[in-house]
C-alpha positions as CSV (number, residue, x, y, z in Angstrom):
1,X,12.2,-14.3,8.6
2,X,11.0,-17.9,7.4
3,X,13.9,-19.4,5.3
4,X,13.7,-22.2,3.7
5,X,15.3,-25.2,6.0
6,X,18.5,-27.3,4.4
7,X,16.2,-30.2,3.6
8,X,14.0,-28.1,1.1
9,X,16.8,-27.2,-0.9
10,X,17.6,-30.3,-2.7
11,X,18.2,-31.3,-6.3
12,X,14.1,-31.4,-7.2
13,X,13.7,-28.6,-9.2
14,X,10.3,-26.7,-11.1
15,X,11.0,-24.1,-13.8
16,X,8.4,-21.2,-14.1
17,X,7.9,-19.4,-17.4
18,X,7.1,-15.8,-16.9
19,X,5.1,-12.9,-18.6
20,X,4.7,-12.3,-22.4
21,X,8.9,-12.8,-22.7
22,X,8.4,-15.8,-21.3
23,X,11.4,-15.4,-19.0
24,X,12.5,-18.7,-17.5
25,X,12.7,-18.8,-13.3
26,X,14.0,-22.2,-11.9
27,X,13.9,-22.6,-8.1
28,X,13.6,-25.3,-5.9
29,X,10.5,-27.0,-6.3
30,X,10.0,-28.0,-2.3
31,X,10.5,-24.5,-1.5
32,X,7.9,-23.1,-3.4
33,X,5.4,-26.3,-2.6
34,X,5.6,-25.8,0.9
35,X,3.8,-22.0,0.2
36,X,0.7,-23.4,0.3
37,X,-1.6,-26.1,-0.7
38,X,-2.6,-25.0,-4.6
39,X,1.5,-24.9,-5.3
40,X,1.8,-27.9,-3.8
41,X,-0.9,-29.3,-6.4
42,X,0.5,-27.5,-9.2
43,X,4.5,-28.8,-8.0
44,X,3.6,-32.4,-7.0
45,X,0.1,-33.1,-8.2
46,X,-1.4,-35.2,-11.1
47,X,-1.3,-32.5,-13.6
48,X,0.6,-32.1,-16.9
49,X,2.7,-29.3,-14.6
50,X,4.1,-31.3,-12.4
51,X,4.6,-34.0,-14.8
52,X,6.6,-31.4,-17.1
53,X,8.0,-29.9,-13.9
54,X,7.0,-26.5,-15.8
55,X,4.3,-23.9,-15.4
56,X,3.5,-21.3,-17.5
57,X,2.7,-18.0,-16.2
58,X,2.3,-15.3,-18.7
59,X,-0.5,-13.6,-17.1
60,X,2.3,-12.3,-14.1
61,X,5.2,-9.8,-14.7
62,X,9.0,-10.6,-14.4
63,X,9.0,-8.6,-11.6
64,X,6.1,-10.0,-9.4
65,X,7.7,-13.4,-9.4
66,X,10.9,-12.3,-8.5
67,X,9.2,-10.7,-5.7
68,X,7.4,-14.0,-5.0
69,X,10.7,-16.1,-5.1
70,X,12.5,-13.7,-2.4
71,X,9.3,-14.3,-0.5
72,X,9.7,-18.0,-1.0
73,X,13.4,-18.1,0.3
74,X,13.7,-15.0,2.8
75,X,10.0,-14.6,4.3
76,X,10.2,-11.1,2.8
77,X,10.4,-9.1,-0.2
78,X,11.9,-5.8,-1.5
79,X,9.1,-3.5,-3.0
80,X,10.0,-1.1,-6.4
81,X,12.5,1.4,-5.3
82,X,11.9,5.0,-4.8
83,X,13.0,7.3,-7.7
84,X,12.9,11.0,-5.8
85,X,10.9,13.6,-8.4
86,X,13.7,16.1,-7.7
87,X,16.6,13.3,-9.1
88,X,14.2,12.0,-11.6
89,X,14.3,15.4,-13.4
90,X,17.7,16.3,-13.0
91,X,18.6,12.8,-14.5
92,X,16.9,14.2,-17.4
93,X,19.0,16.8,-17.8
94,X,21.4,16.0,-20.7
95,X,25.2,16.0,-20.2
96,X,26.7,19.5,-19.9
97,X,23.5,21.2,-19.7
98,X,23.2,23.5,-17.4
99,X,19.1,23.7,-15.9
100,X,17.5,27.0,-16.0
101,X,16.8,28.8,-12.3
102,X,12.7,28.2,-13.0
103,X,14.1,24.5,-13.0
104,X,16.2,24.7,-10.0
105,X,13.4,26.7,-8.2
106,X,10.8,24.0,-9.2
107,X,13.3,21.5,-7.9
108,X,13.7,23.4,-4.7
109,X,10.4,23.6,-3.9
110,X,9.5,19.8,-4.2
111,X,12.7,18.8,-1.8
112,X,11.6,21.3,0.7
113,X,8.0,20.7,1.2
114,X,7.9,18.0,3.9
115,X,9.6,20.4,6.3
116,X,6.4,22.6,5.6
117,X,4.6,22.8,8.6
118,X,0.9,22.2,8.1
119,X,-1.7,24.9,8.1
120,X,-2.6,25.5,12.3
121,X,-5.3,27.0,13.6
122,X,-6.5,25.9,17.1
123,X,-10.1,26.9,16.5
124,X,-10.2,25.0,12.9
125,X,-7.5,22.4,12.6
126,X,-7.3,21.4,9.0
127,X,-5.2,19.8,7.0
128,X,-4.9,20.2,3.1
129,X,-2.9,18.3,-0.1
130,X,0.3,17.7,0.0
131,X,0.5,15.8,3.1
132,X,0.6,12.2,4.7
133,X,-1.4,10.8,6.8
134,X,1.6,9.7,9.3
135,X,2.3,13.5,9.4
136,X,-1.2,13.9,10.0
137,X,-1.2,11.6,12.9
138,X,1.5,12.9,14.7
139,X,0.4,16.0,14.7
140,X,-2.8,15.0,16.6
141,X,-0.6,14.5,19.6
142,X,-1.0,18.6,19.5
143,X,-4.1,19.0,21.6
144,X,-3.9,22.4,21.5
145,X,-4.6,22.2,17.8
146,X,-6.4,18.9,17.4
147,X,-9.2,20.0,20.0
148,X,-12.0,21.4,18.0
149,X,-15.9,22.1,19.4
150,X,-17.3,19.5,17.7
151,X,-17.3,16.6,20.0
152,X,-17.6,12.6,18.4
153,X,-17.2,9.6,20.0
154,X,-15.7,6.7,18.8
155,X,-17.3,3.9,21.2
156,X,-14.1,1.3,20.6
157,X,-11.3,3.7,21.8
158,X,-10.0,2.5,25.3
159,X,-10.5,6.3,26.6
160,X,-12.7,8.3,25.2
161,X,-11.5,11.7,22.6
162,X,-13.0,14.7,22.0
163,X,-11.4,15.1,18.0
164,X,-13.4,16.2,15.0
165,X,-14.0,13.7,12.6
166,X,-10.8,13.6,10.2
167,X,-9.4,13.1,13.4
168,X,-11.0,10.0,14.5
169,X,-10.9,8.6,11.3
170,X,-7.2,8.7,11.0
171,X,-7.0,7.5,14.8
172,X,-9.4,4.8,13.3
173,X,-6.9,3.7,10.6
174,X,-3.5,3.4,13.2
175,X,-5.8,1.3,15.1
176,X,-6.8,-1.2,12.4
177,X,-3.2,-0.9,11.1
178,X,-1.4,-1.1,14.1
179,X,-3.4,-3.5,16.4
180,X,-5.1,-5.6,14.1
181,X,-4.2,-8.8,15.8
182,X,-4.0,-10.8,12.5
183,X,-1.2,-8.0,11.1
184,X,0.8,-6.7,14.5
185,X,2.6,-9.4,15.0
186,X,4.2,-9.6,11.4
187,X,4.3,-6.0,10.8
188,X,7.7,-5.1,12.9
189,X,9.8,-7.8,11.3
190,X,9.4,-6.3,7.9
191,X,11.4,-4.5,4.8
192,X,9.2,-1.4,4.2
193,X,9.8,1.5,0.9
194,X,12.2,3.8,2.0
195,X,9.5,7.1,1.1
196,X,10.6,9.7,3.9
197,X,11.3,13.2,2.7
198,X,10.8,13.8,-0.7
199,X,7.8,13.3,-4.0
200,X,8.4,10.5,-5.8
201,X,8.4,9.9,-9.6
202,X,7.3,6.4,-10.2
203,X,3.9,6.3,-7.7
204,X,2.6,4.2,-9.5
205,X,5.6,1.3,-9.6
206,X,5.3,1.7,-5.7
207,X,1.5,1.3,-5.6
208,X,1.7,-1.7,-8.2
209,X,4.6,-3.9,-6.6
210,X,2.5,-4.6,-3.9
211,X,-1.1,-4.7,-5.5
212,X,0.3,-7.4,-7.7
213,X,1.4,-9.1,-5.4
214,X,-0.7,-9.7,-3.2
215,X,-3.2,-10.4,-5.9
216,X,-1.0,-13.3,-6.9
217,X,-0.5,-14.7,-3.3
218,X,-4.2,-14.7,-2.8
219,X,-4.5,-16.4,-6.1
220,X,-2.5,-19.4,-4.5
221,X,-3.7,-19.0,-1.2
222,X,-0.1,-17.8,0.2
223,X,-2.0,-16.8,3.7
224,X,1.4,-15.1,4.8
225,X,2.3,-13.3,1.7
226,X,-1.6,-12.0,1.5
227,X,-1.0,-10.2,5.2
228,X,2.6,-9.1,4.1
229,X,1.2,-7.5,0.9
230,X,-1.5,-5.5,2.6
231,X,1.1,-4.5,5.8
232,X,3.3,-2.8,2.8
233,X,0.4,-1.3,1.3
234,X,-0.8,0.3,3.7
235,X,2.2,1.4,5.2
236,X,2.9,3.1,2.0
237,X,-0.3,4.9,1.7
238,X,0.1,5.8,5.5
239,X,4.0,7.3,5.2
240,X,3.8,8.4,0.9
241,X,3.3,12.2,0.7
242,X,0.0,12.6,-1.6
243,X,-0.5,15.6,-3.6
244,X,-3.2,16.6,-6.3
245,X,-1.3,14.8,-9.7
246,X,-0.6,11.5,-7.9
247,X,-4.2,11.2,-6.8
248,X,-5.1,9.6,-10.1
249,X,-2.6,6.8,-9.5
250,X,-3.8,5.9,-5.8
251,X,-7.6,5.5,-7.6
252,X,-6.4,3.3,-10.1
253,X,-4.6,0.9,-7.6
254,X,-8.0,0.6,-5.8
255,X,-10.1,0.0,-8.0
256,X,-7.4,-2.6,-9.5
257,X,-7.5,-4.5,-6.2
258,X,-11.2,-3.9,-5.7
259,X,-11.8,-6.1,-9.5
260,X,-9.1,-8.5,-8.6
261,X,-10.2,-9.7,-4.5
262,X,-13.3,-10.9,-2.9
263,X,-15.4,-9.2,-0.6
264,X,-13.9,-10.0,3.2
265,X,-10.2,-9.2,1.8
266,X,-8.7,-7.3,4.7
267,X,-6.4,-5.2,2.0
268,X,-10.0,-3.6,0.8
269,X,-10.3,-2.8,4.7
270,X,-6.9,-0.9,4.2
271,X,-8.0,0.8,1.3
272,X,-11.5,1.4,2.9
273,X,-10.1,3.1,5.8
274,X,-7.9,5.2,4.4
275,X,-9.9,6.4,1.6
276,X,-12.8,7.4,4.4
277,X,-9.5,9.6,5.9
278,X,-8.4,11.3,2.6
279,X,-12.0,12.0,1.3
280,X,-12.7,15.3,2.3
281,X,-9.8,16.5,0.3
282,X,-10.0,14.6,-2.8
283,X,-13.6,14.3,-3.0
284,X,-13.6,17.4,-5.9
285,X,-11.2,15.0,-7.7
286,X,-12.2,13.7,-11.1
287,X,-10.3,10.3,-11.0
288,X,-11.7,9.7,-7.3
289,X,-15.9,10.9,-8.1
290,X,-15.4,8.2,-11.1
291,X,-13.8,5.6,-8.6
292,X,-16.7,6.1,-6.2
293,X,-18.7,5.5,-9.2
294,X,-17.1,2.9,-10.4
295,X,-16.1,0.6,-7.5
296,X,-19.6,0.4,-5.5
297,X,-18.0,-2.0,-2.8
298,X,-15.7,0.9,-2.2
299,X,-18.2,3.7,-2.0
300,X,-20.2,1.6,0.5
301,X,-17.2,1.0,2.9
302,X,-16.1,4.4,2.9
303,X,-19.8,5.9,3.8
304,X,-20.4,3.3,6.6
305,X,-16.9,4.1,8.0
306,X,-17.8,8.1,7.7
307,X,-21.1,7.4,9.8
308,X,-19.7,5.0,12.3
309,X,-17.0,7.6,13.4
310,X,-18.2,10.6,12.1
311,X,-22.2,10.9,14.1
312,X,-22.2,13.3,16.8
313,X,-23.2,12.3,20.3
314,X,-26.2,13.1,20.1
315,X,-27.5,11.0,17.3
């Protein structure tokens, strides 16, 4: 992790003034110059800011600075926690009550279904909602169900595989993710959401922590923070199970980060990639068909990655 060294944390400070509460945030003011060259400007430059040695920042939430200021001192930042659907809804249970056994059932049913073995069938492997995609990839190592007839090629794969085409395109997403040289070497060191085993109630506080983030540290020009923000991201989408009512969520983040980045940002690579992987089972979605109509950029990324792993070999 980068912590700050002894010398940054001195007596200059800069206060920050946060969201519509206007919360006030005072940290060190070398620490957070040293992020990047536009805080530096906005800390030390000629403008009323640093004059003031105060910024407003109304436009970001309490909780994306404080994400940004354990960023600033530990190199890393924890992401919204986890709130299991299963403890969400007994939480709601009032004192004393007793649930009824449609509730306990209900409950059962979403703490049991990771253990669910996917649908097999070595002649037709497919796989259908709820799953994840890091299920999804292990269970590719199972030749015996992840051989199918239909042969593709996917010309940058060190040896080549005979998969169908979900297949490669998850392959094709754990090789962006894990090998990207730009991500790799950052990606072990790193706090990552604790989503193993069950649904989650707040989806969307998961999605968001990180969307916002990022969207901040590009704003800035935090180079680090950007590649953090899109490791988590996508490390989420890869290990969250998705089902059916949480799809809605997963298009709004997208096409929140799609109006909010420029063209060439390697989080809309993440979010290209995986959406080309999920497609075939959400495409009968309403919030996805309107995201595809909204987000064009989207759309475009997700067909040319279908056709650049998807033709067969004899195109």
């Amino acid at each position: 992790m980068d912590v700050p060294s002894a010398e940054l944390l001195n007596e200059k400070f800069f206060k920050f003034v946060v969201g519509p509460s206007k919360k006030e945030f005072t940290v060190h003011a070398d620490v957070f110059a040293k992020l990047s060259d536009p805080l530096n400007v906005l800390i030390n430059g000629n403008f009323s800011e640093a004059t003031e040695k105060t910024v407003v920042w109304d436009d970001v939430d309490e909780a994306t600075f404080d994400r940004l200021r354990q960023f600033a001192y530990s190199g890393d930042y924890q992401g919204a926690i986890p709130v299991p659907l299963a403890q969400w809804a007994e939480d709601k249970l009032k004192p004393g009550e007793i649930p009824t056994a449609e509730f306990k059932a209900s409950i059962d049913k979403y703490r049991t279904f990771v253990s669910r073995k996917h649908p097999r069938n070595k002649d037709n492997y497919r796989w259908k909602l709820p799953y994840t995609i890091g299920n999804m990839y292990d269970d590719l190592n199972d030749y015996q169900t992840a051989t199918v007839t239909r042969k593709r090629k996917y010309e940058d794969f060190a040896d080549e595989i005979t998969l169908d085409g979900k297949a490669l395109m998850i392959r094709a997403l754990v090789l962006w993710f894990n090998f990207n040289p730009e991500l790799k070497e950052k990606r072990m060191r790193l706090i990552y959401d604790n989503v193993e085993g069950e649904p989650f109630h707040n989806y969307k506080d998961l999605l968001y922590c990180h969307a916002n983030l990022h969207i901040l540290a590009d704003r800035y020009c935090i180079e680090k923070l950007v590649d953090i923000t899109t490791i988590k991201l996508v490390e989420l989408l890869f290990r969250v199970a998705i089902f059916e009512w949480n799809l809605g969520h997963i298009a709004d983040v997208i096409r929140y980060i799609f109006q909010n980045t420029l063209d060439g940002d390697q989080i809309r690579g993440g979010l290209i990639r995986f959406g080309a992987v999920i497609i075939d089972d959400v495409q009968e979605n309403k919030e996805w068909a309107q995201l595809l109509l909204d987000v064009p950029e989207f759309s475009k990324g997700v067909i040319e990655k279908l056709v650049k792993h998807r033709l067969p070999e004899s195109y």
